[in-house]
mmCIF file as gemmi writes it, N, C-alpha and C atoms, coordinates in Angstrom:
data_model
loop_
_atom_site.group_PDB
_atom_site.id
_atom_site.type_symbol
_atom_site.label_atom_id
_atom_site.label_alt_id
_atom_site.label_comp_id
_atom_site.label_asym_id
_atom_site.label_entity_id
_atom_site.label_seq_id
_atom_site.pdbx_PDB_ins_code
_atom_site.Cartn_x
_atom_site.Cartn_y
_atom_site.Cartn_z
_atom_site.occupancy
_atom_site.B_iso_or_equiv
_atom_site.pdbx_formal_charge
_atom_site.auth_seq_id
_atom_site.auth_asym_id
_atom_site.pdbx_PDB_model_num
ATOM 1 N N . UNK Axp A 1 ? -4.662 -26.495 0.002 1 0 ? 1 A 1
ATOM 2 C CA . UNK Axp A 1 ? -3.991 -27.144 -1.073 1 0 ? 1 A 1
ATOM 3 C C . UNK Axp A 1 ? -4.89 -27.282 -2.276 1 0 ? 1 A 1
ATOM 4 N N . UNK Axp A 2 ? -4.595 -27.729 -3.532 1 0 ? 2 A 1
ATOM 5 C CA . UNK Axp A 2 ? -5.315 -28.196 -4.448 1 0 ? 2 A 1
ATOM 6 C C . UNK Axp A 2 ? -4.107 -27.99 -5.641 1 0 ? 2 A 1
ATOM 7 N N . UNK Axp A 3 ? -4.964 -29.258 -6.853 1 0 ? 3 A 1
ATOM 8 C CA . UNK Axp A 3 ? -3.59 -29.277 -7.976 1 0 ? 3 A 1
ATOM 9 C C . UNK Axp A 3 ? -4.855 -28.565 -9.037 1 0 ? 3 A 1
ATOM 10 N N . UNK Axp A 4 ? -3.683 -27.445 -9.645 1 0 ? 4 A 1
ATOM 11 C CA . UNK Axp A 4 ? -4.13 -26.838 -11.032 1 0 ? 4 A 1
ATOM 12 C C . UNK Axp A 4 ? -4.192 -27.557 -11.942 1 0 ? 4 A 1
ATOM 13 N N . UNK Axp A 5 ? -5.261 -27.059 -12.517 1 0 ? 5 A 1
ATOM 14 C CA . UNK Axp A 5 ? -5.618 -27.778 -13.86 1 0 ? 5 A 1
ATOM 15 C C . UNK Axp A 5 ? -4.545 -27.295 -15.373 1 0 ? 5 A 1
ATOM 16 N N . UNK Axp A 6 ? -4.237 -26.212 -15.27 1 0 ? 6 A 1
ATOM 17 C CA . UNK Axp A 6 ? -3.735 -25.057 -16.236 1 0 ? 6 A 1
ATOM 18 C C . UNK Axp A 6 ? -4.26 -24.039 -16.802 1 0 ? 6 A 1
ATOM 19 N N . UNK Axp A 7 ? -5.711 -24.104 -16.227 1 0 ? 7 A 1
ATOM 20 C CA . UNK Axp A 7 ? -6.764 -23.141 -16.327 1 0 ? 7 A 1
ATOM 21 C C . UNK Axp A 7 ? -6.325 -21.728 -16.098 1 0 ? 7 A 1
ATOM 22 N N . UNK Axp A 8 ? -7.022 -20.82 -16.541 1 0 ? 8 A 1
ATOM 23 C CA . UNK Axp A 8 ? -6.243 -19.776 -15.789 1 0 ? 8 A 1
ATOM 24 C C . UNK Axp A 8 ? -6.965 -19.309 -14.614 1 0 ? 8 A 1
ATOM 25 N N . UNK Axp A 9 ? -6.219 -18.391 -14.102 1 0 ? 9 A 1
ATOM 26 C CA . UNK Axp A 9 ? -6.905 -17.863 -12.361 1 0 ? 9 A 1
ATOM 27 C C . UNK Axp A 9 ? -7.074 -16.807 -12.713 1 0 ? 9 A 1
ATOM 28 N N . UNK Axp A 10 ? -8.545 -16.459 -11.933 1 0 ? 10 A 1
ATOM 29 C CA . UNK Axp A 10 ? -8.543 -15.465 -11.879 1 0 ? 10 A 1
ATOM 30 C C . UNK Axp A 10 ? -9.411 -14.945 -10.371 1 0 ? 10 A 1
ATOM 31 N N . UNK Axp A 11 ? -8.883 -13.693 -10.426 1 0 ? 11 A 1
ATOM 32 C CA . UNK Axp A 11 ? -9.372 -12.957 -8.965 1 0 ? 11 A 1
ATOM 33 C C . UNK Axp A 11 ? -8.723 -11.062 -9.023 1 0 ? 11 A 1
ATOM 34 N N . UNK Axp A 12 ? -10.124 -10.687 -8.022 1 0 ? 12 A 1
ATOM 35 C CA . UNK Axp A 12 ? -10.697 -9.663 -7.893 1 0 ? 12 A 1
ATOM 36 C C . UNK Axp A 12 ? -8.789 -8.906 -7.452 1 0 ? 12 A 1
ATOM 37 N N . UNK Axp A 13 ? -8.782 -7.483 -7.862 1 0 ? 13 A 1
ATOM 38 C CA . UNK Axp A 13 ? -7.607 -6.566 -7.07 1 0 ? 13 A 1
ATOM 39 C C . UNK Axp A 13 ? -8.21 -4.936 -7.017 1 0 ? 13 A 1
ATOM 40 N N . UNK Axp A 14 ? -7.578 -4.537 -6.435 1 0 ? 14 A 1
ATOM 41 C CA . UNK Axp A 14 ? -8.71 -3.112 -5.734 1 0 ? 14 A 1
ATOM 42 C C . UNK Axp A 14 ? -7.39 -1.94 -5.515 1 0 ? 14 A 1
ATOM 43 N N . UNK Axp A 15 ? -7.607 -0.964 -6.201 1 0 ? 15 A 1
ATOM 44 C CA . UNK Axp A 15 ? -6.4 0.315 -5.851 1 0 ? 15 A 1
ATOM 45 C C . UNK Axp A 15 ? -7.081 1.301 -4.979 1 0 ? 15 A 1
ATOM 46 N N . UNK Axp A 16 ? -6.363 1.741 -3.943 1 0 ? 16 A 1
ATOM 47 C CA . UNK Axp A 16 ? -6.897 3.027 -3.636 1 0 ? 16 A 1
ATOM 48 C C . UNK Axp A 16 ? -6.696 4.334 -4.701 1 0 ? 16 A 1
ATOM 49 N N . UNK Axp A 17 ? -7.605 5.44 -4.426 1 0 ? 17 A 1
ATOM 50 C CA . UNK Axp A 17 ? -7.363 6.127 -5.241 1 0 ? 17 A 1
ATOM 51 C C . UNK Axp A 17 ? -5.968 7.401 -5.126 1 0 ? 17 A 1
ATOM 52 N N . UNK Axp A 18 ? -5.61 8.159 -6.217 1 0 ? 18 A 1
ATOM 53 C CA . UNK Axp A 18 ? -4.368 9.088 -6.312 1 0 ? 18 A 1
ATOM 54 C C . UNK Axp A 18 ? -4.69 9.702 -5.117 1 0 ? 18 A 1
ATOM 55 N N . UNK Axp A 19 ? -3.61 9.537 -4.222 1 0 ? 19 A 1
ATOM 56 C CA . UNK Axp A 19 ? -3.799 10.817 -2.945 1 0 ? 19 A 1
ATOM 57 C C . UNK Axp A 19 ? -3.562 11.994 -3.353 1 0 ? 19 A 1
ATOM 58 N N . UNK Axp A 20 ? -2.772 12.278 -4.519 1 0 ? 20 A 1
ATOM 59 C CA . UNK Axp A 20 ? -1.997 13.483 -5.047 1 0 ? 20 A 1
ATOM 60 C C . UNK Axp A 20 ? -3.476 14.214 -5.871 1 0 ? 20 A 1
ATOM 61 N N . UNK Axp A 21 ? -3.848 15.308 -5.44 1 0 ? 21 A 1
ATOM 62 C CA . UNK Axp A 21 ? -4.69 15.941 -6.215 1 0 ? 21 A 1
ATOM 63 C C . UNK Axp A 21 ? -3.698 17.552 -6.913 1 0 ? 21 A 1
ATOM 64 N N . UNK Axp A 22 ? -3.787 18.114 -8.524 1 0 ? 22 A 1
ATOM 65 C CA . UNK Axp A 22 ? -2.921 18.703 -9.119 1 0 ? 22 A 1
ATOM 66 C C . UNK Axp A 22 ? -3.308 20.111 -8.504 1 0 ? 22 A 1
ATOM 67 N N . UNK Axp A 23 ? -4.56 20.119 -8.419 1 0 ? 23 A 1
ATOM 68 C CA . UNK Axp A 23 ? -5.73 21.213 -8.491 1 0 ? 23 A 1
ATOM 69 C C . UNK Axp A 23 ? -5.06 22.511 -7.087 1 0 ? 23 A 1
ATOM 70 N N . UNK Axp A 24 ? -4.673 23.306 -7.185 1 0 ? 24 A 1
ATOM 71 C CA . UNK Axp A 24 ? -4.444 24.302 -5.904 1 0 ? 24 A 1
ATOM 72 C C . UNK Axp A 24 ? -5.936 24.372 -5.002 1 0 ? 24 A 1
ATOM 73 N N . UNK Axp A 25 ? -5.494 24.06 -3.504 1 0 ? 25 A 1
ATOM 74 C CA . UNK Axp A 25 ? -6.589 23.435 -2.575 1 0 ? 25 A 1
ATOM 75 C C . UNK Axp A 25 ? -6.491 25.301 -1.624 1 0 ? 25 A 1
ATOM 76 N N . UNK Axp A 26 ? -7.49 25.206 -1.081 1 0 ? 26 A 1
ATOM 77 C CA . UNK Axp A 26 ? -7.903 26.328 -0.011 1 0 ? 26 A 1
ATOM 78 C C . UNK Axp A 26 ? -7.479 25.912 1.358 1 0 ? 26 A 1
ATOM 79 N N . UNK Axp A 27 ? -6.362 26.23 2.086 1 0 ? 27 A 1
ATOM 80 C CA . UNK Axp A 27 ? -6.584 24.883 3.661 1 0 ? 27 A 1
ATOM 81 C C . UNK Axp A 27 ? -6.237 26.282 4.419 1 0 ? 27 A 1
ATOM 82 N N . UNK Axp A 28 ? -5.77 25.975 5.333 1 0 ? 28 A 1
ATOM 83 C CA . UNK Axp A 28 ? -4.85 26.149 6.679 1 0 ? 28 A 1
ATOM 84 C C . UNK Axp A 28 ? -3.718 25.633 7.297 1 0 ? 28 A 1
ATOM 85 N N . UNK Axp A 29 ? -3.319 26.859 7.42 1 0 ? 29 A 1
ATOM 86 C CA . UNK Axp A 29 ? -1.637 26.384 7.906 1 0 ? 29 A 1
ATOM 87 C C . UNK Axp A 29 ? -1.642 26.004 9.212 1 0 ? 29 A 1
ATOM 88 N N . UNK Axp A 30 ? -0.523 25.815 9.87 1 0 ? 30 A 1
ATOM 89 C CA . UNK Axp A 30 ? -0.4 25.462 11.531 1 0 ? 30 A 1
ATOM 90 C C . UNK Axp A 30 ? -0.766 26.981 12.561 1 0 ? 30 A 1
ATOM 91 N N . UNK Axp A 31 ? -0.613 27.929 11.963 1 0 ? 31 A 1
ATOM 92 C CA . UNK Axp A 31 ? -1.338 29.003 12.887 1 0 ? 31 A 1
ATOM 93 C C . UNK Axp A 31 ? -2.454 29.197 12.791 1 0 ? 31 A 1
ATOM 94 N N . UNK Axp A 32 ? -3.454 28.289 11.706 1 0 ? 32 A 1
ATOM 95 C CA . UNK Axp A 32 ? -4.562 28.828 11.447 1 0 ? 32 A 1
ATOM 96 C C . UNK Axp A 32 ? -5.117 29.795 10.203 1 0 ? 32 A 1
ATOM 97 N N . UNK Axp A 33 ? -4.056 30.616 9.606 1 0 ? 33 A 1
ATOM 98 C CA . UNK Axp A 33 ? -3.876 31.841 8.885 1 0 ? 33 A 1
ATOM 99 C C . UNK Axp A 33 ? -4.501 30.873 6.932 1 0 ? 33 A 1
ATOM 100 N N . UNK Axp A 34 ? -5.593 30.965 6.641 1 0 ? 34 A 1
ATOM 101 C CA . UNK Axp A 34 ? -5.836 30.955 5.676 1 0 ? 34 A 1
ATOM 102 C C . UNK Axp A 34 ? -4.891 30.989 4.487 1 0 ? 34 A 1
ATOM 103 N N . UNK Axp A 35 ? -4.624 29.69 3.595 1 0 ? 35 A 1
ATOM 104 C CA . UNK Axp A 35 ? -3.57 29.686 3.196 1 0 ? 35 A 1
ATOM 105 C C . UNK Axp A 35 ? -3.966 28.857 1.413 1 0 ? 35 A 1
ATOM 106 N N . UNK Axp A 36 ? -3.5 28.526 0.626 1 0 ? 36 A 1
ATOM 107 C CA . UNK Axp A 36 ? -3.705 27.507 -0.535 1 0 ? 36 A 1
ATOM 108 C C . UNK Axp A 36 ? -2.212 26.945 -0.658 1 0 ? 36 A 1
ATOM 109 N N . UNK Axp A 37 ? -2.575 25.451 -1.071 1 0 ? 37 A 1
ATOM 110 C CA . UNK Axp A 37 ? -1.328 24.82 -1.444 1 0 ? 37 A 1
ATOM 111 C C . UNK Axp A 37 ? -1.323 24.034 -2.832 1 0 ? 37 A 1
ATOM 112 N N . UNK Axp A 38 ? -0.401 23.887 -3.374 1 0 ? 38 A 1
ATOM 113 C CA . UNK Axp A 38 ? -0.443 22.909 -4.603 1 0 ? 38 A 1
ATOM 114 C C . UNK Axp A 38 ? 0.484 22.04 -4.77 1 0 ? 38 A 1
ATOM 115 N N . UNK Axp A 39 ? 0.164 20.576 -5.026 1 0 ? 39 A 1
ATOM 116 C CA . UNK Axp A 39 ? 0.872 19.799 -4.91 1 0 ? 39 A 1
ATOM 117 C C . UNK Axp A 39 ? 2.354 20.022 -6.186 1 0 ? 39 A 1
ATOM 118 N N . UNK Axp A 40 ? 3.212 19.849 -6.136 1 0 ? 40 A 1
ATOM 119 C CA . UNK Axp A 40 ? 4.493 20.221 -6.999 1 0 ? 40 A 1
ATOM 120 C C . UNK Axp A 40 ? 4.864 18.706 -7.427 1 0 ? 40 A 1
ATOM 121 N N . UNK Axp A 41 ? 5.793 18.363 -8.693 1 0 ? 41 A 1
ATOM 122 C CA . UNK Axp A 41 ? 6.038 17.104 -8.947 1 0 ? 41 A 1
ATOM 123 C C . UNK Axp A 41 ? 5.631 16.472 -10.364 1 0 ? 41 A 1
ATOM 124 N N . UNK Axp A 42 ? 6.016 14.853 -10.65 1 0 ? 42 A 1
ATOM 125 C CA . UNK Axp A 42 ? 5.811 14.338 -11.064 1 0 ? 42 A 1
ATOM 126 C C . UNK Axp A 42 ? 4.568 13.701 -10.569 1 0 ? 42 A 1
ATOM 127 N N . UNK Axp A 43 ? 3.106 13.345 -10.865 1 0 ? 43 A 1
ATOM 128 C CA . UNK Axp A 43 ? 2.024 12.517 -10.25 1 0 ? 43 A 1
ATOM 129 C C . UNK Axp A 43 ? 1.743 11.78 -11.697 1 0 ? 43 A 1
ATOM 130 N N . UNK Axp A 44 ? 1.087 10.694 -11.056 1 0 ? 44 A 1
ATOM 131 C CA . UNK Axp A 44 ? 0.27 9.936 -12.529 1 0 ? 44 A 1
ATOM 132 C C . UNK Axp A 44 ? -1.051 10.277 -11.921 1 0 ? 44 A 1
ATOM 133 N N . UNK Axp A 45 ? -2.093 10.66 -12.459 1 0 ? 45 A 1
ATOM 134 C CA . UNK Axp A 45 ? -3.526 10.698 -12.764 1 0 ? 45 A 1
ATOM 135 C C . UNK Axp A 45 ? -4.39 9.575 -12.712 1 0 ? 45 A 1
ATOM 136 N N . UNK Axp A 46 ? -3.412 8.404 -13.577 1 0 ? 46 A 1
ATOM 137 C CA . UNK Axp A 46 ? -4.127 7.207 -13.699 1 0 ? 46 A 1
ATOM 138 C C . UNK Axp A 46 ? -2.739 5.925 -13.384 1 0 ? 46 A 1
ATOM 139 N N . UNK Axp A 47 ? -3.066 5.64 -11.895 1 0 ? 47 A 1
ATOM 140 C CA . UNK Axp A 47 ? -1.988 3.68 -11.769 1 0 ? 47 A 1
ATOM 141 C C . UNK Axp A 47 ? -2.085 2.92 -12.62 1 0 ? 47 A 1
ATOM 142 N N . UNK Axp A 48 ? -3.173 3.107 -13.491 1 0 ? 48 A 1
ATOM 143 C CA . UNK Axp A 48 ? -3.15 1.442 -14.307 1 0 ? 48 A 1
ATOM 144 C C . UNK Axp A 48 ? -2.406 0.892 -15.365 1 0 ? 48 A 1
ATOM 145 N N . UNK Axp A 49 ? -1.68 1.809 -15.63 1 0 ? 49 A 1
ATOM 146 C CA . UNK Axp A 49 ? -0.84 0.814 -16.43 1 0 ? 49 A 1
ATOM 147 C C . UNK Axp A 49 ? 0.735 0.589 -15.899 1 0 ? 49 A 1
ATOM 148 N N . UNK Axp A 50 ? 0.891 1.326 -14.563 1 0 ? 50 A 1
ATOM 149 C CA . UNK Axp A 50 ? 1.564 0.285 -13.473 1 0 ? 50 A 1
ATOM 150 C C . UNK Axp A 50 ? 1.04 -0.11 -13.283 1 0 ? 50 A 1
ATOM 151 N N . UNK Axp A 51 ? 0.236 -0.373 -12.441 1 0 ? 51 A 1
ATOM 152 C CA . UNK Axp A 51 ? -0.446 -1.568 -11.676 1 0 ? 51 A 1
ATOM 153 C C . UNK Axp A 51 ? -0.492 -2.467 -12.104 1 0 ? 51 A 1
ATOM 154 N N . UNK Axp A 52 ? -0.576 -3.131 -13.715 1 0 ? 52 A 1
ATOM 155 C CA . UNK Axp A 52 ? -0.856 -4.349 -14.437 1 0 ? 52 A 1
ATOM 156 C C . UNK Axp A 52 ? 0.599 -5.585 -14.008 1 0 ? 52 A 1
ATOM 157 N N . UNK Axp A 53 ? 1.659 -4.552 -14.503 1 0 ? 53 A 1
ATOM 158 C CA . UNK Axp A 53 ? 2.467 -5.398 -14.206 1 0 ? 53 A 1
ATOM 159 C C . UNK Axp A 53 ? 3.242 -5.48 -12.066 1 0 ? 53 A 1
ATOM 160 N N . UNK Axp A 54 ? 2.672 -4.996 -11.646 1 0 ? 54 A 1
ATOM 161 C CA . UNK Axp A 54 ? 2.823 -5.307 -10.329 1 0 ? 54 A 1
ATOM 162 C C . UNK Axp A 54 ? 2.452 -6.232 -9.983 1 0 ? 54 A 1
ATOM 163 N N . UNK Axp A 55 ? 0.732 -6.436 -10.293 1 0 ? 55 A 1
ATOM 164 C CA . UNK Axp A 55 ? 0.017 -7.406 -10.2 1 0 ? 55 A 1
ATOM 165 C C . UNK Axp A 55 ? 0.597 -8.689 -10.723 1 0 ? 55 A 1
ATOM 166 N N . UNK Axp A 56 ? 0.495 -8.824 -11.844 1 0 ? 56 A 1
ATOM 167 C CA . UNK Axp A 56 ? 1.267 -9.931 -12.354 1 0 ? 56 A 1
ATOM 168 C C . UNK Axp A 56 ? 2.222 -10.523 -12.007 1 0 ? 56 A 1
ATOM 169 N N . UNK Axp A 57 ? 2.928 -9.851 -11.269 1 0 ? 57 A 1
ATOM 170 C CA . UNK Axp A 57 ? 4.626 -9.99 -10.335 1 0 ? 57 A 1
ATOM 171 C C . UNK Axp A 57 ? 4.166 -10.759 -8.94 1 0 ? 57 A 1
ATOM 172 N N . UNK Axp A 58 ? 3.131 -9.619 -8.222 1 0 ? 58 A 1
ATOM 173 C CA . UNK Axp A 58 ? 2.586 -10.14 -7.534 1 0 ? 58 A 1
ATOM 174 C C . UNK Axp A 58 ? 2.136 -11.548 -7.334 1 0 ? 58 A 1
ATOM 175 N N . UNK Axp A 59 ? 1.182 -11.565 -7.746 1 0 ? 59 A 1
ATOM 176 C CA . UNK Axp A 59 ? 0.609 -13.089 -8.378 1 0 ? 59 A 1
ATOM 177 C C . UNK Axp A 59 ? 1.876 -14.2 -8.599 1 0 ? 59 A 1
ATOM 178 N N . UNK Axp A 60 ? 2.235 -14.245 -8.934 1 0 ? 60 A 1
ATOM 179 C CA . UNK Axp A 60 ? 3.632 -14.881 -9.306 1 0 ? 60 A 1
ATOM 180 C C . UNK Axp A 60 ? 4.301 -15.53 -8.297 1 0 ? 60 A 1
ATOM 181 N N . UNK Axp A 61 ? 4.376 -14.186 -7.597 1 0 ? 61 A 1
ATOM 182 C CA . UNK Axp A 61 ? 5.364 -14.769 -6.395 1 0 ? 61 A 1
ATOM 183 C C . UNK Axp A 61 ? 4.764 -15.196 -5.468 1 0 ? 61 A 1
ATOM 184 N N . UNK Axp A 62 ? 3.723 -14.851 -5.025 1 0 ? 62 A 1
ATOM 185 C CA . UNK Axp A 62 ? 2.568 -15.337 -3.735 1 0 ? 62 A 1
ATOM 186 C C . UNK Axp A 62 ? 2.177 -16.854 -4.841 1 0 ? 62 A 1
ATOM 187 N N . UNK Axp A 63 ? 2.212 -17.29 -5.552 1 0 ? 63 A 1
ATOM 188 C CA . UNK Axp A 63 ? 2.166 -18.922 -6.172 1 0 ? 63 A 1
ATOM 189 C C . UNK Axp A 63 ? 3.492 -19.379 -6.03 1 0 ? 63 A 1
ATOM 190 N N . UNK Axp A 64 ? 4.384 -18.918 -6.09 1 0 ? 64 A 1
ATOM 191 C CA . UNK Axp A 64 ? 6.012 -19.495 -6.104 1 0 ? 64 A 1
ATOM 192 C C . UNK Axp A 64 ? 6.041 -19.92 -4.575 1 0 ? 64 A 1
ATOM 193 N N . UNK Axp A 65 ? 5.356 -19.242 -3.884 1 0 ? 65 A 1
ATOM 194 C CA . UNK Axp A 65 ? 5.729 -19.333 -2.567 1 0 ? 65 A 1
ATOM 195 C C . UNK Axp A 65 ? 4.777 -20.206 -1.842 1 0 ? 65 A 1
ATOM 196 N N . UNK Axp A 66 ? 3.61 -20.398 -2.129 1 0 ? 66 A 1
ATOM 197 C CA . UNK Axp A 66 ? 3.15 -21.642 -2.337 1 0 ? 66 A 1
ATOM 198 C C . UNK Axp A 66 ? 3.138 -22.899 -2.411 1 0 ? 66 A 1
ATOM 199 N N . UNK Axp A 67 ? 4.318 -22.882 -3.856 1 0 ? 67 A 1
ATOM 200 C CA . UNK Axp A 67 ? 4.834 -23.875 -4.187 1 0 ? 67 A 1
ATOM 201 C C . UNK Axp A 67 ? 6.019 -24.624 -3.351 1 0 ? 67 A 1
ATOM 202 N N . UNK Axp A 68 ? 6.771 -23.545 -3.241 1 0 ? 68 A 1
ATOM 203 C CA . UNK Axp A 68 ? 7.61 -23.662 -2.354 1 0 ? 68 A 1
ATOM 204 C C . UNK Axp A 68 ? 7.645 -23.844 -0.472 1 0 ? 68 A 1
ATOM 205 N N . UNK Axp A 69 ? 6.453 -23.39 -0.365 1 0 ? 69 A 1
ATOM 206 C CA . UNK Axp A 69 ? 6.024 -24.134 1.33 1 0 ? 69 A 1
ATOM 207 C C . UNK Axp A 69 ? 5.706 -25.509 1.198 1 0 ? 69 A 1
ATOM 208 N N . UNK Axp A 70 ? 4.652 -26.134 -0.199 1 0 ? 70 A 1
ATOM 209 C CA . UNK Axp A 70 ? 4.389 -27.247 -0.157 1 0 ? 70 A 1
ATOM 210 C C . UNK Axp A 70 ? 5.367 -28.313 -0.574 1 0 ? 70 A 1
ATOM 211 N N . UNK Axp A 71 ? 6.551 -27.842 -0.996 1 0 ? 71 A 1
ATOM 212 C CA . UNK Axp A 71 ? 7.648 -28.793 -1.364 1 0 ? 71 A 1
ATOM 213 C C . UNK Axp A 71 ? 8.32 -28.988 0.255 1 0 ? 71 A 1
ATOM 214 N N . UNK Axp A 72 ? 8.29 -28.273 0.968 1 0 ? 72 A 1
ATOM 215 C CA . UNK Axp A 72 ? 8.86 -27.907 2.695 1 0 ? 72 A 1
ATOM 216 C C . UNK Axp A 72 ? 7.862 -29.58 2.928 1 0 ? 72 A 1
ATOM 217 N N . UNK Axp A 73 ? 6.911 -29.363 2.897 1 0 ? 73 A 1
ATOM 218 C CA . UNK Axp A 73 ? 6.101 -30.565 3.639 1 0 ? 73 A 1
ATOM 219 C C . UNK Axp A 73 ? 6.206 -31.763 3.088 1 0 ? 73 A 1
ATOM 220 N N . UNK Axp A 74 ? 6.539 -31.939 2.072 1 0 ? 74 A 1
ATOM 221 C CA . UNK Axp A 74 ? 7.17 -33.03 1.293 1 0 ? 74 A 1
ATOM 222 C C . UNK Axp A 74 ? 9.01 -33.691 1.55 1 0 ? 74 A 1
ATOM 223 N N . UNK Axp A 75 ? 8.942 -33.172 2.858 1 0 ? 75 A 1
ATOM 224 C CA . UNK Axp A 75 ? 10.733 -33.678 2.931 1 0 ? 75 A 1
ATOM 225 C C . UNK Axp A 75 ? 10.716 -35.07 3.678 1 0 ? 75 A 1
């Protein structure tokens, strides 16, 4: 528990990186047979300017919910 001041919060958030690479790769297929693939599509390069507002959403609701367990203990 604890009561906010109105300060703001702040804390650490961490992305993994793009699994999607654009670049045509060298692999292997399921028989083995030497093969290249390239990913096809729409990709972003860079999450962060989704990510900002996820976060923020995020944040939000993990405090709403918070709020809302500690009003539960108050009945």
């Amino acid at each position: 528990g604890g009561i906010s001041n109105g300060q703001d919060i702040y804390f650490r958030v961490a992305f993994k990186p793009v699994a999607t690479i654009l670049m045509e790769q060298h692999t292997v297929n399921i028989n083995g047979t030497d093969t290249t693939m390239k990913a096809k599509g729409r990709h972003d390069a860079c999450v962060l300017p989704r990510a900002v507002p996820i976060v923020e959403a995020m944040a939000a609701m993990t405090i709403l919910d918070y709020y809302l367990i500690d009003r539960t203990t108050q009945l």
